[in-house]
LONU-698131 format. One record per atom (N, C-alpha, C, O): x, z, y negated; residue in one letter. Coordinates in steps of 0.001 Angstrom, whole numbers, plus 500000, padded with zeros to 6 digits. Example, Ala and Ser with C-alpha at 12.3 -4.5 7.8 and 13.67 -1.06 7.14 Angstrom:
<pts>
513190507800505690A;512300507800504500A;513200507800503300A;514236508465503319A;512850507080502250S;513670507140501060S;512900507870499970S;513409508039498862S;
</pts>
This chain:
<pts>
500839500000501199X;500000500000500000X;500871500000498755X;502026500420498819X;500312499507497544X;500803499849496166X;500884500945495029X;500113500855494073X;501365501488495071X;501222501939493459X;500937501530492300X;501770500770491809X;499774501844491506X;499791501298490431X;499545502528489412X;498792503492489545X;500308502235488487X;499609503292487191X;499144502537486243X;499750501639485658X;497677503019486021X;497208502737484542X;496695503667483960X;496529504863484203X;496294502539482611X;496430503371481567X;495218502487480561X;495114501271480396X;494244503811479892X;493419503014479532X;493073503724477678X;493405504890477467X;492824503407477236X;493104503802475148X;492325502985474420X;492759502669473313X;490833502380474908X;490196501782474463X;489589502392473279X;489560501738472236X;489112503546473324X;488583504061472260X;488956505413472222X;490126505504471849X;488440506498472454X;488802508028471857X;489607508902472358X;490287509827471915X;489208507986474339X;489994508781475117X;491467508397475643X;491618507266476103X;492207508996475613X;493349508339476172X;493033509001477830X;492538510083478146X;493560507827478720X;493464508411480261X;494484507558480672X;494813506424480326X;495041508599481736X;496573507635482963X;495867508100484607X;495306509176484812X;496018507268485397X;495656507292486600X;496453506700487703X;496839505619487259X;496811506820488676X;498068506832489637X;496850506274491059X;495884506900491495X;497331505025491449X;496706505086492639X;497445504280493599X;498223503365493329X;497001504877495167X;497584503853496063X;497276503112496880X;497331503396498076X;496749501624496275X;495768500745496809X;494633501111496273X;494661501595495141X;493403500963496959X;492373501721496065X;491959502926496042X;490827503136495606X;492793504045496517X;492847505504496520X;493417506139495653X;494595506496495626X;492356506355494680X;492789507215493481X;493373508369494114X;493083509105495058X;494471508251493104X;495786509910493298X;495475510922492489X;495526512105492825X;495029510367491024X;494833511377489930X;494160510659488848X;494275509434488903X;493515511120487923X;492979510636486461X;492858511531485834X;491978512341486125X;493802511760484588X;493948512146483410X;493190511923482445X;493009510710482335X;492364512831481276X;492011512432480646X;492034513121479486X;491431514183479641X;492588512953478057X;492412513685476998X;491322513316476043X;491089512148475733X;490863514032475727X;489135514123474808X;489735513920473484X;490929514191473611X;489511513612472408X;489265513939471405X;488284514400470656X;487286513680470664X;488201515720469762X;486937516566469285X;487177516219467892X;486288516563467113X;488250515574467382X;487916515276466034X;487040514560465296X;486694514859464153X;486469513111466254X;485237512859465994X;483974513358465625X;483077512673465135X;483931514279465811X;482548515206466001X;482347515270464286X;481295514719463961X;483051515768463238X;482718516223462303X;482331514932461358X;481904514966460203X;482595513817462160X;482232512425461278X;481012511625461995X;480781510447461723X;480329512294462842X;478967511544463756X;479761510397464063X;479393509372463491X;480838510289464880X;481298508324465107X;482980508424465003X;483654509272464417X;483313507521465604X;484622507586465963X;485032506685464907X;484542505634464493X;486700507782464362X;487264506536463153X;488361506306463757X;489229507044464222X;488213505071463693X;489696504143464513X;491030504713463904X;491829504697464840X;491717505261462667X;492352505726462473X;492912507053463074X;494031507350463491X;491927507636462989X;492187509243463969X;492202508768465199X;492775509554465952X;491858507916465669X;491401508254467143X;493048507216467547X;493783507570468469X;493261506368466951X;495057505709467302X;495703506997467155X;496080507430468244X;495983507832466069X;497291508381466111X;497063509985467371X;498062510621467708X;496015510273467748X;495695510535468682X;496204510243470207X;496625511069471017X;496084509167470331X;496310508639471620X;497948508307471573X;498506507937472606X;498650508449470389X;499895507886470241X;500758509452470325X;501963509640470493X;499649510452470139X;500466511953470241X;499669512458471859X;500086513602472041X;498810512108472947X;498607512389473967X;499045511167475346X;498807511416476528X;499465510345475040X;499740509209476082X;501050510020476581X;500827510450477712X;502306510365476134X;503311510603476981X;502982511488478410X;503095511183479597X;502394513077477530X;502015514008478202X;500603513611479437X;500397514230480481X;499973512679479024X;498465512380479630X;499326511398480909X;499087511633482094X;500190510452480557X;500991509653481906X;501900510530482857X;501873510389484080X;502641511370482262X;503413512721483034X;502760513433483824X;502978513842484964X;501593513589482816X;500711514840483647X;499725513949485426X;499527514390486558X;499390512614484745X;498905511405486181X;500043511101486965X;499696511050488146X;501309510866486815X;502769510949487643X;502875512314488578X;503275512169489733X;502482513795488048X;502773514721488863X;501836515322489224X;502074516467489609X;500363514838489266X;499269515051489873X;499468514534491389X;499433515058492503X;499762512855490715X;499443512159492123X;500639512509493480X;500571512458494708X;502232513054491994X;503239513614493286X;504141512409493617X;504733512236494682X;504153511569492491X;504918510944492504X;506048510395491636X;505684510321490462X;507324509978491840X;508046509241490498X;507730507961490194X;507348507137491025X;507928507680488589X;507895506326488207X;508287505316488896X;507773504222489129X;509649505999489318X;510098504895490116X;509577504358491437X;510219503620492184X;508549504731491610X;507890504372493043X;506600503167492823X;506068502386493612X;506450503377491718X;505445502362490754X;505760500843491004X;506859500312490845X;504379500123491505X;504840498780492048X;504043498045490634X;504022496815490586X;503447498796489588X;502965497907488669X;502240498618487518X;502260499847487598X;501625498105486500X;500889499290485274X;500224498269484924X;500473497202484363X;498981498979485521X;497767498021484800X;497287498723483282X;497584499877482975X;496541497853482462X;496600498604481172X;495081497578480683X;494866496375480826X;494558498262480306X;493585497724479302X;493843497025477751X;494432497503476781X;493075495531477940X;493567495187476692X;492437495032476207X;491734495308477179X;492097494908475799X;490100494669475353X;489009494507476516X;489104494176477698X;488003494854475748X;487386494779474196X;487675496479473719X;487641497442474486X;487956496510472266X;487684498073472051X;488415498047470783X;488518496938470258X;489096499341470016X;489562499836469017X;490581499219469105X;491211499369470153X;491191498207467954X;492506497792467606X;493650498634467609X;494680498454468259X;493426499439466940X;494805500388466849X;494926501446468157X;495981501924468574X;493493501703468731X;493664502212470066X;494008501598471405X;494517502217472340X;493752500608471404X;494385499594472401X;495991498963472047X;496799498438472813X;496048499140471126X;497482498530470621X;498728499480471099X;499830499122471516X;498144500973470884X;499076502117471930X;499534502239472976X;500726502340473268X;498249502244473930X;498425501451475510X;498864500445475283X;500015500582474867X;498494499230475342X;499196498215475303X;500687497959475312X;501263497416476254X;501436498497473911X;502995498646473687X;503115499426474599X;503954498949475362X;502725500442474997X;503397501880476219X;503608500987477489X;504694500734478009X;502544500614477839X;502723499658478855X;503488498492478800X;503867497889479803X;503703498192477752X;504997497529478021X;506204497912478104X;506990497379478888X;506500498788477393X;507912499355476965X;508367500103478681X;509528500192479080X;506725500711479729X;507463501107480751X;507345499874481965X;507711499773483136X;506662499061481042X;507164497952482550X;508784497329481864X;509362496968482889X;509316497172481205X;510521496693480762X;511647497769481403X;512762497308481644X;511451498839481616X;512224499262481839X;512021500163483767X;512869500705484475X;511257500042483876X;511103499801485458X;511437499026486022X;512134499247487013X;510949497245485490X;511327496167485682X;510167496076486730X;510454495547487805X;508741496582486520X;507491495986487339X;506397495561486458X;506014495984485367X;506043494726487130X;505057493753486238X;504010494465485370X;503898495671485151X;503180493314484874X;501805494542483954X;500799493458484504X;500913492299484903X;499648494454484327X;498164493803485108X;497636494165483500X;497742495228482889X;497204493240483190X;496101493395481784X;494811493305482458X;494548492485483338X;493824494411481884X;492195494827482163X;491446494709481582X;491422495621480756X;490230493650481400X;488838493614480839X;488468495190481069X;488479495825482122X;488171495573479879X;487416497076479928X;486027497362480737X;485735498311481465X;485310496267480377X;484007496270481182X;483817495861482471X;483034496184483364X;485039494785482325X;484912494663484190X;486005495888485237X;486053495902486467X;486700496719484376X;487124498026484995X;485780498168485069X;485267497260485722X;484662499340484444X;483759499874484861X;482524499120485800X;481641499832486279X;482524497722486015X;481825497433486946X;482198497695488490X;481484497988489449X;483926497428488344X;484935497454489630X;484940499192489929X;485129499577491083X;484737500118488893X;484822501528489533X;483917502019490853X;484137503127491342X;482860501116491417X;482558501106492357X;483258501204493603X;482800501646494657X;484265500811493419X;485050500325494593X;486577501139494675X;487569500771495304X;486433502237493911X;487209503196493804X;487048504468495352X;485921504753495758X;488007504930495860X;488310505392496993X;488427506751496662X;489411506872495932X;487891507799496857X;488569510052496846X;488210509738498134X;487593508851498725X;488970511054498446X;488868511691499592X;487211512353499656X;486977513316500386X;486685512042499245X;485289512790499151X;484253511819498827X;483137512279498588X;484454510323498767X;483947509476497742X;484377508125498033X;485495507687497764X;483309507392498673X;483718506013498872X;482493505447498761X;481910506399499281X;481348504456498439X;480487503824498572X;480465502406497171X;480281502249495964X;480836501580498574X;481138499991497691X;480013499460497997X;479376499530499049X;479706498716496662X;478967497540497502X;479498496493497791X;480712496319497684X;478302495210498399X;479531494073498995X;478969492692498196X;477830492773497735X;479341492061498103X;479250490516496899X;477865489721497430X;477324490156498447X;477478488931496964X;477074489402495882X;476164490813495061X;475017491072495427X;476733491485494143X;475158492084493961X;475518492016492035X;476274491258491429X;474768492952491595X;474142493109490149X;474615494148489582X;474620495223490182X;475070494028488402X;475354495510487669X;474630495126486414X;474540494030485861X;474029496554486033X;473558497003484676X;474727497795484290X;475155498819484823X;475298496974482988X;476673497686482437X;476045497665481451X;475544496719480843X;476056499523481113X;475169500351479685X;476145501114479140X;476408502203479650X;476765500693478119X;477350501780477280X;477595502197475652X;476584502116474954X;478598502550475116X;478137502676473711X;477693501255472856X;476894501235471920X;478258500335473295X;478598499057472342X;478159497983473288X;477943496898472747X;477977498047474598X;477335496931475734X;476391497323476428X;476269498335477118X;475584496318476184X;474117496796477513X;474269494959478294X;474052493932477652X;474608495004479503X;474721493654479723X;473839493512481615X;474166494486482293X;473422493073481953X;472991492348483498X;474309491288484523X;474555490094484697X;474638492097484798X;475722491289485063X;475614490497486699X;475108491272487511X;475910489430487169X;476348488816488745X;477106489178488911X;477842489294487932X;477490489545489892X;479072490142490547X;479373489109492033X;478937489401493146X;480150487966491741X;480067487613492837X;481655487994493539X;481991488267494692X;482238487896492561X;483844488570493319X;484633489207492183X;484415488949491000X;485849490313492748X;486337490738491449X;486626490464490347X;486875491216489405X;486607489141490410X;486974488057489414X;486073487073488815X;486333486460487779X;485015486946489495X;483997486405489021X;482568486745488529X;481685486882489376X;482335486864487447X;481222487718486678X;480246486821485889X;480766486219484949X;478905486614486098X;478109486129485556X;477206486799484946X;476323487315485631X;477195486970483430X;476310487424482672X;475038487046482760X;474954485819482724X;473804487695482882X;472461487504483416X;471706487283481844X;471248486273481310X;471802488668481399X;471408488816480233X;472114489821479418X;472625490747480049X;472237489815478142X;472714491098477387X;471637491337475950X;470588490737475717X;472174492203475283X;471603492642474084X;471904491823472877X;473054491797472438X;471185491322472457X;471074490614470961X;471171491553470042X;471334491163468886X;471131492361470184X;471515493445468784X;472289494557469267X;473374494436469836X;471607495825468985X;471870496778469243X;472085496823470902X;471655495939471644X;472853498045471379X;473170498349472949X;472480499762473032X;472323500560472109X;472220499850473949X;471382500867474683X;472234502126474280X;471559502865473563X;473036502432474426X;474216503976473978X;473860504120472920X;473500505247472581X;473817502854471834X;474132502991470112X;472569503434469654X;472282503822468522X;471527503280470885X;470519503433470277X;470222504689470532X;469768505433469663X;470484505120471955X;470142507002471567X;471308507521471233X;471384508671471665X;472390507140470571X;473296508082469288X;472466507776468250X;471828508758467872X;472290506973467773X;471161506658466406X;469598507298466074X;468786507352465150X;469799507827467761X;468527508663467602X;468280510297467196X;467507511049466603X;469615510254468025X;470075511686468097X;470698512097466723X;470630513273466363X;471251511232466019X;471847511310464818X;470429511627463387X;470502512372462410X;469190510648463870X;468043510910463344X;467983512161463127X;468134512746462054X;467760512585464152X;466960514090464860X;468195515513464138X;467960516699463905X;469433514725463979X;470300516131463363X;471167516184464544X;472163516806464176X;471299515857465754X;471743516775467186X;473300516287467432X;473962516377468465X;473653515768466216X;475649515520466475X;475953514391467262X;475186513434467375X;476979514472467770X;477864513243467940X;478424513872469201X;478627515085469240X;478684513062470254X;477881512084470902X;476599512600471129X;476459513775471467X;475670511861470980X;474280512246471279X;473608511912471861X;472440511999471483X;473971511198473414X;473577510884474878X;473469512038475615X;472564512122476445X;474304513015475435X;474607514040476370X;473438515325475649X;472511515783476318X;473611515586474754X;472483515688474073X;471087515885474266X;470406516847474619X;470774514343473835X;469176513843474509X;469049514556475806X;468343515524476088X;469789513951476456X;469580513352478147X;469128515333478476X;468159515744479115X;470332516273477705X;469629517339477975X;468654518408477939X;468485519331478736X;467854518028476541X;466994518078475754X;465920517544476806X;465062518128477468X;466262516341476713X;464681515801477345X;464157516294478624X;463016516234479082X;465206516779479087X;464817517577481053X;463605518692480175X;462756519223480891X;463587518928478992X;462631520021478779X;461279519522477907X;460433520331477527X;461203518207477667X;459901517576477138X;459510516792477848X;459867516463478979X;458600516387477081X;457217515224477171X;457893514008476684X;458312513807475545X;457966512812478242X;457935511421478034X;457520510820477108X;458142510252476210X;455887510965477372X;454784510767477389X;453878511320475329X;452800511126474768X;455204512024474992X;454246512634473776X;454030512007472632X;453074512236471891X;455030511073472408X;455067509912471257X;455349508705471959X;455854508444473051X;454723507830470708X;454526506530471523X;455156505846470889X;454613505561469822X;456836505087471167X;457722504524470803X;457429503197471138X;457029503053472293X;457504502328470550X;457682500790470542X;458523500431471476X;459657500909471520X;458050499480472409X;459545498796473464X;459132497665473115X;458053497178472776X;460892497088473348X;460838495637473208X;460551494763473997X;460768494733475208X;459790493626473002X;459503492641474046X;460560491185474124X;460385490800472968X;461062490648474445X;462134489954474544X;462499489094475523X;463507489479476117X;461921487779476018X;461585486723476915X;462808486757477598X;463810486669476889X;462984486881478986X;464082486686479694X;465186487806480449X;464717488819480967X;466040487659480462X;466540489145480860X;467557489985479529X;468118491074479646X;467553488988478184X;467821490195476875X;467388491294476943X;466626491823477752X;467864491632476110X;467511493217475755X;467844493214474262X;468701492504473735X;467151493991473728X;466578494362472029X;465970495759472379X;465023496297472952X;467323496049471544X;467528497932471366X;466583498141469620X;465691498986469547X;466936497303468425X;467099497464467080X;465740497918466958X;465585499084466596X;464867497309467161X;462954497608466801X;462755498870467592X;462059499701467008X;463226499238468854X;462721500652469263X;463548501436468217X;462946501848467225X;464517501616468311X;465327502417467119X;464410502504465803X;463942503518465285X;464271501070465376X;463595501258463996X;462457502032464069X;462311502809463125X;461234502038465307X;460153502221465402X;460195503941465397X;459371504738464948X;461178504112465914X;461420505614466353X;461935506567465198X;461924507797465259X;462407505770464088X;462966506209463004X;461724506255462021X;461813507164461195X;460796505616461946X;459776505318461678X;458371506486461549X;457645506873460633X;458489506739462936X;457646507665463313X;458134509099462778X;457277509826462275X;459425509535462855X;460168510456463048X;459785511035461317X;459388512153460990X;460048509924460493X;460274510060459086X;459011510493458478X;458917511353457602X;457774509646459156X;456400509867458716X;456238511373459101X;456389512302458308X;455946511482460279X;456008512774460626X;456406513940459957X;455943515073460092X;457474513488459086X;458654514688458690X;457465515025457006X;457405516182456591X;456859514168456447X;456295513929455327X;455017515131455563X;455082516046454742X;454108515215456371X;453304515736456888X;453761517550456737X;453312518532456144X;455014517213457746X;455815518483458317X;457090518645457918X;457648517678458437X;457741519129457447X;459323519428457618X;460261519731458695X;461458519518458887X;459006520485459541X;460173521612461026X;459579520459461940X;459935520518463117X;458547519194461511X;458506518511462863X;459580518330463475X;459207517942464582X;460887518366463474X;462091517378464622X;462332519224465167X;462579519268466372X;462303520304464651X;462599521227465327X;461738521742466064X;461954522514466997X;460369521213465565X;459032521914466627X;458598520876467758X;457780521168468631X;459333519423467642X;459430519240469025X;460670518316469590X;460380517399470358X;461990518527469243X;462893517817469501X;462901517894470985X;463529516950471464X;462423518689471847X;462292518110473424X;461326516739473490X;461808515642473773X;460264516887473269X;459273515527473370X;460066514725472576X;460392513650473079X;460415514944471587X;461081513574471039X;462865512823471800X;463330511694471643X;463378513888472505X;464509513579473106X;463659512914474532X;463962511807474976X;462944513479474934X;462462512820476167X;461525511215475764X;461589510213476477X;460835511301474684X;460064510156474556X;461111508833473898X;460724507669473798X;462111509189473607X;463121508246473187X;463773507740474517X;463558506588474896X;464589508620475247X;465386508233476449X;464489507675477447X;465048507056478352X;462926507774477491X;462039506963478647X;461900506092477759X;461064505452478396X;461996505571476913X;461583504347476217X;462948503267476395X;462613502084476464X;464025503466476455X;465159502974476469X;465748502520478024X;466243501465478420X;465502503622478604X;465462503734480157X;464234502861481015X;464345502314482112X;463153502926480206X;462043501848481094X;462552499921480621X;462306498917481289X;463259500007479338X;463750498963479228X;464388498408479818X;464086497258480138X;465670499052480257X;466550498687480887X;466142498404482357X;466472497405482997X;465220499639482886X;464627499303484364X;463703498071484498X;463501497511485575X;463289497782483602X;462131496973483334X;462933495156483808X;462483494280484546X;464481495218482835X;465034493862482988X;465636494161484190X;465818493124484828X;465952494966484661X;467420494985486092X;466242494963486861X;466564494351487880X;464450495453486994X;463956495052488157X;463904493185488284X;464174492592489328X;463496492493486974X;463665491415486542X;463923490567487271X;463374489722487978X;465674491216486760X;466642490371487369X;466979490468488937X;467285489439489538X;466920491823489663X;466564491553491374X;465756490708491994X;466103490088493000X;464489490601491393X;463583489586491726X;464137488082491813X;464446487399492790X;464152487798490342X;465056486487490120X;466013485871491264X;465716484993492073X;467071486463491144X;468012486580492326X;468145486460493365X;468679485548493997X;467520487664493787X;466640488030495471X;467998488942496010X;468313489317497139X;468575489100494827X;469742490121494790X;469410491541494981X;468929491972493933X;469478492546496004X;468991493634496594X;470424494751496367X;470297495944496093X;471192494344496475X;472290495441495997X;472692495726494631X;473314494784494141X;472564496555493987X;472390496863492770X;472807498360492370X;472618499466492876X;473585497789491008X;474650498989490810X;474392499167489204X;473610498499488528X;475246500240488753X;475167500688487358X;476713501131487212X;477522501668487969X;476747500639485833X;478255501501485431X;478277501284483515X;477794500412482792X;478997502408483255X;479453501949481478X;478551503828481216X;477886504496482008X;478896504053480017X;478927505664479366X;477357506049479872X;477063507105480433X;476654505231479630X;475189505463480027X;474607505855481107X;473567506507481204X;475540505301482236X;475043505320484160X;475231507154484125X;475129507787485176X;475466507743482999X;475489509419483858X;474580509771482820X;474778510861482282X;473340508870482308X;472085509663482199X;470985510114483429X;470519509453484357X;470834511162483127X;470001511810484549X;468820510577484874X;468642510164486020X;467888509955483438X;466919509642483691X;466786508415484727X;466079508052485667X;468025507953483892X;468328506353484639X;469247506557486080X;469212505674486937X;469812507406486209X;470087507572487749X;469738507870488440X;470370507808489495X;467916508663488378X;467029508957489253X;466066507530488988X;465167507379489815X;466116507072488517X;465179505363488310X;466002504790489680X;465429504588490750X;467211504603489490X;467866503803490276X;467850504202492055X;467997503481493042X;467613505624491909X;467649506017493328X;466017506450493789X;465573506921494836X;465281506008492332X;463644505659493238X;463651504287493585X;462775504066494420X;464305503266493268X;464467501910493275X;464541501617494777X;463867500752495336X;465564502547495467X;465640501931496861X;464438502396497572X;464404501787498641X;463590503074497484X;462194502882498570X;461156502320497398X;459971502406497719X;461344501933496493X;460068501248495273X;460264499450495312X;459495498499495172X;461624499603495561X;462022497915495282X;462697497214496648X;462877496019496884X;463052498583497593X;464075498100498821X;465609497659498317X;466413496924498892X;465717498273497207X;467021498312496803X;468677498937497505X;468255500014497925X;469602498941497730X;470749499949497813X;471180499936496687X;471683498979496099X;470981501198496239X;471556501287495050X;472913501901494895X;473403502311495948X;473818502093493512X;474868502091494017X;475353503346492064X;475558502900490935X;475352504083492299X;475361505485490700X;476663505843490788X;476928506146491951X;477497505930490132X;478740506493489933X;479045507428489971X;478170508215489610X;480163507966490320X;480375509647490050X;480018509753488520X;479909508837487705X;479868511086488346X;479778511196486875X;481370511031486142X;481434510881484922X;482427511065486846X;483708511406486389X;484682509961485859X;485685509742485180X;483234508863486990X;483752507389486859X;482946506674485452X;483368505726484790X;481435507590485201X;481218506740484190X;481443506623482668X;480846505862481907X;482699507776482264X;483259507508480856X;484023506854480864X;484296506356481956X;484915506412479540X;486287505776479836X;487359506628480457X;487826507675480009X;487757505810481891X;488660506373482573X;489918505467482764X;489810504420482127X;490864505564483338X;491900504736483725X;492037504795485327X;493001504460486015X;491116505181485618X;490819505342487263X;489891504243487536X;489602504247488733X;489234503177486799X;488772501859486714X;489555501219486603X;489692500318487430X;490455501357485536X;491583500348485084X;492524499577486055X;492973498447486247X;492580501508486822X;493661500903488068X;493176499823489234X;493829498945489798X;491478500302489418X;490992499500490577X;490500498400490277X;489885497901491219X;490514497413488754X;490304496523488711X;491853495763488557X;491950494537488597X;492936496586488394X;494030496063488063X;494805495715489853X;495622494831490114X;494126496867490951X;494244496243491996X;494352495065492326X;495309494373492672X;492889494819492141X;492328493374492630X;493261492202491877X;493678491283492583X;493557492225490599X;494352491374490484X;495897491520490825X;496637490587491138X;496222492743490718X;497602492706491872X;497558492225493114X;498591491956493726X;496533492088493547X;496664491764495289X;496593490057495032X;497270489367495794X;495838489424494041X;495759488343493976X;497405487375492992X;497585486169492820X;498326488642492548X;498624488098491940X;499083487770490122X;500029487402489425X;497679488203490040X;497567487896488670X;498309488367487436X;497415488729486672X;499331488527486918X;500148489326486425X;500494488533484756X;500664487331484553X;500518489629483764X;500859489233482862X;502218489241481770X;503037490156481861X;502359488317480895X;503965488688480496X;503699489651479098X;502604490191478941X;505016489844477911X;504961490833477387X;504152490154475835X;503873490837474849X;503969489056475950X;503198488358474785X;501738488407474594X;501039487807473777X;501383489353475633X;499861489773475811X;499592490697474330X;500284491663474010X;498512490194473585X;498183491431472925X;496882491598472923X;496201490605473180X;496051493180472569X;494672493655472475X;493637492586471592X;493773492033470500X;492758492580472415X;491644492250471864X;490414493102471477X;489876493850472293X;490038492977470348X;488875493693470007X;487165493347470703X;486247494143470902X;487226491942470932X;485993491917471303X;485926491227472568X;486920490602472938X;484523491266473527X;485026490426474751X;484490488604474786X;484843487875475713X;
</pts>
């Protein structure tokens, strides 16, 4: 088997991960909390961040997994889509230690890491699916339907014309007062309300798109009127309103991925991206297999933030094939 270390600095988090073949060794991950006091991540803080936790965050994935650099057959690294100056960190790191190892670099689509984290190996933790099937990739900045016919081959079904499913319950949560990030938030809030108590606008949108912007607006809408009436309305029922937002967003999304199974006749069906570790939508997905005859396929919760424990297992697949890049690679912001 191989070694690979990657390394992933797309946006807030810096993470290093050590694996051998597709058996994750270790994943590192450093948080950043400085965001919090600005509702939203500023690309400035969040680079010099990752440029003061990458040494210690790769050291600390090297003596997890119990191994030396020098045993390293390659460093996969994420180059887009994501934060310029945060990808530009990884990026140079990863080069500077493949130059001096003298082992190649695997450059990583960010989103197709988190579709490929499926296929990630623990000792406690294995369930792949097998080609073709479907991913709903939901996260801060992408809500997309994806074909999966091989690691390498990805057919977009449908995505979002505007807004993405993440950006819309932070925008909600940001409404409501409840901070930054405000997925984690909701999602916990709402285990204690009413779906069912306000009646949010869903979009209608021919095909397998998705249109986040009008529920948002509609919800901002309601929220504001309300507030005119009342003042303590968002505190006298921020459960119904955390729950009637996240089923409105969540029936959307279920609404196109049943869609698109039909369409298809595609029965294996998966989720990945910041969103797949909302409770609501990962119990949708696992009523799916006796509602639709689905296998469905939910992530650890540990796989669905940004990790570098994706990075590595999509950087696999192109190590085994090959695919290797030189040092003239640079980050991309968008995909």
């Amino acid at each position: 088997m191989s070694y690979i270390l990657a390394i992933e600095s797309s946006c807030d988090d810096t993470s290093a991960a050590v694996l051998n073949g597709d058996l994750l060794l270790s994943n590192m991950i450093a948080s950043q909390k400085v965001h919090e006091m600005y509702g939203g991540v500023v690309p400035e803080l969040a680079s010099r961040a990752h440029m003061q936790n990458i040494v210690p965050v790769v050291d600390a994935a090297l003596k997890t997994a119990g191994i030396g650099k020098e045993k390293l057959d390659a460093i996969a690294f994420t180059r887009g889509p994501g934060l310029l100056g945060s990808l530009l960190v990884g990026v140079s790191f990863a080069k500077a230690l493949s130059l001096s190892l003298h082992i190649p670099l695997v450059e990583v689509n960010h989103l197709e890491a988190h579709v490929l984290s499926h296929f990630l190996r623990t000792p406690q933790y294995h369930h792949a699916p097998s080609f073709p099937f479907l991913c709903l990739l939901v996260s801060g900045g992408h809500t997309q339907i994806l074909k999966v016919e091989s690691p390498s081959k990805f057919t977009t079904l449908g995505g979002t014309i505007d807004d993405a499913a993440g950006e819309c319950i932070d925008k909600a949560a940001k409404i409501m007062g409840l901070g930054y990030p405000g997925g984690p938030v909701i999602d916990r809030m709402a285990k204690e309300g009413n779906p069912k108590a306000f009646k949010i606008a869903r979009p209608r949108i021919p095909g397998l798109d998705f249109s986040f912007s009008g529920l948002k607006t509609s919800f901002l809408y309601m929220v504001r009127d309300h507030l005119k009436e009342n003042p303590d309305f968002i505190q006298q029922n921020v459960n119904d309103l955390c729950a009637s937002v996240q089923a409105a967003v969540v029936d959307s999304l279920m609404e196109k991925l049943v869609m698109a199974s039909r369409q298809t006749g595609i029965r294996q069906v998966a989720i990945g991206g910041g969103v797949s570790a909302n409770s609501l939508l990962r119990s949708r997905m696992e009523e799916g297999q006796e509602k639709y005859g689905w296998e469905a396929f939910v992530p650890p919760f540990s796989f669905t933030t940004d990790n570098a424990a994706m990075v590595g297992m999509a950087g696999y697949f192109k190590f085994k094939e090959g695919c290797f890049c030189d040092l003239s690679a640079v980050p991309y912001a968008r995909a």
